[in-house]
C-alpha positions as CSV (number, residue, x, y, z in Angstrom):
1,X,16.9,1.0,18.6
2,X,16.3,2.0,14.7
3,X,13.4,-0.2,13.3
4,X,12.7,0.1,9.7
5,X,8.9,-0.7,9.6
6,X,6.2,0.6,8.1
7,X,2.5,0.8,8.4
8,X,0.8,0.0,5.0
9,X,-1.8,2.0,3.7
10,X,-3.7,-0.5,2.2
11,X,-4.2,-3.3,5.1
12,X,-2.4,-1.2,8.1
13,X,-0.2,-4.3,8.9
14,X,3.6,-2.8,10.3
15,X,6.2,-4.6,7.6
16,X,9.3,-4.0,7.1
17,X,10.0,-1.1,5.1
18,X,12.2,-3.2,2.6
19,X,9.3,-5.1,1.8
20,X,6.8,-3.2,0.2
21,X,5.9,-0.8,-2.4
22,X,4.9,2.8,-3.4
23,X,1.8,3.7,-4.3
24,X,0.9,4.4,-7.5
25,X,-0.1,7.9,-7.1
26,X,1.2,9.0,-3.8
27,X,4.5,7.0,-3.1
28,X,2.6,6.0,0.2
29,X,3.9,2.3,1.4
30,X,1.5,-1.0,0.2
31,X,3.0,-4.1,1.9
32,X,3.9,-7.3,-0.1
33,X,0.8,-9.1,0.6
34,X,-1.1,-6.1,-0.7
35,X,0.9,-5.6,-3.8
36,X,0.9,-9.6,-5.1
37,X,-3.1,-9.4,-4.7
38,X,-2.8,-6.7,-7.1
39,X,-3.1,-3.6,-4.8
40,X,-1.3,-0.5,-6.2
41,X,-3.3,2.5,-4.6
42,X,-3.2,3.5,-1.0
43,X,-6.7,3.6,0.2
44,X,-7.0,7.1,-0.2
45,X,-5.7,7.1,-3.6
46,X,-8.2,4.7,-4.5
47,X,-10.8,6.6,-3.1
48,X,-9.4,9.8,-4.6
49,X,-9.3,8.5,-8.1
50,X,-11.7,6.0,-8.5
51,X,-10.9,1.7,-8.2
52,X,-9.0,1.5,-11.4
53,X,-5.3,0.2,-10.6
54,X,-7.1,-2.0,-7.8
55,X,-8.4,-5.6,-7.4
56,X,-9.7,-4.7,-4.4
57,X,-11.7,-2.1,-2.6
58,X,-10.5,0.0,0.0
């Protein structure tokens, strides 16, 4: 059986695929919950480039 889950990269919660983002830099999946709190760097993307893009630290 096919699932179409995810593990986010932010959180590491498994989502559905469908129900998430990219990250900003690296097209990595952030979940939903990640993403409305303002989260649009993977955790190594924030760590790479600095906070900025982020409310909250990886």
């Amino acid at each position: 059986m096919a699932t179409d889950s995810m593990i986010c990269r932010v959180c590491d919660n498994e989502e559905r695929a469908s129900e998430g983002y990219p990250c900003d830099q690296c097209g990595t999946f952030i979940c939903l919950i990640c993403f409305f709190k303002g989260v649009v760097r993977c955790k190594d993307c924030t760590v790479k480039f600095g906070a900025a893009g982020s409310t909250e630290n990886a």
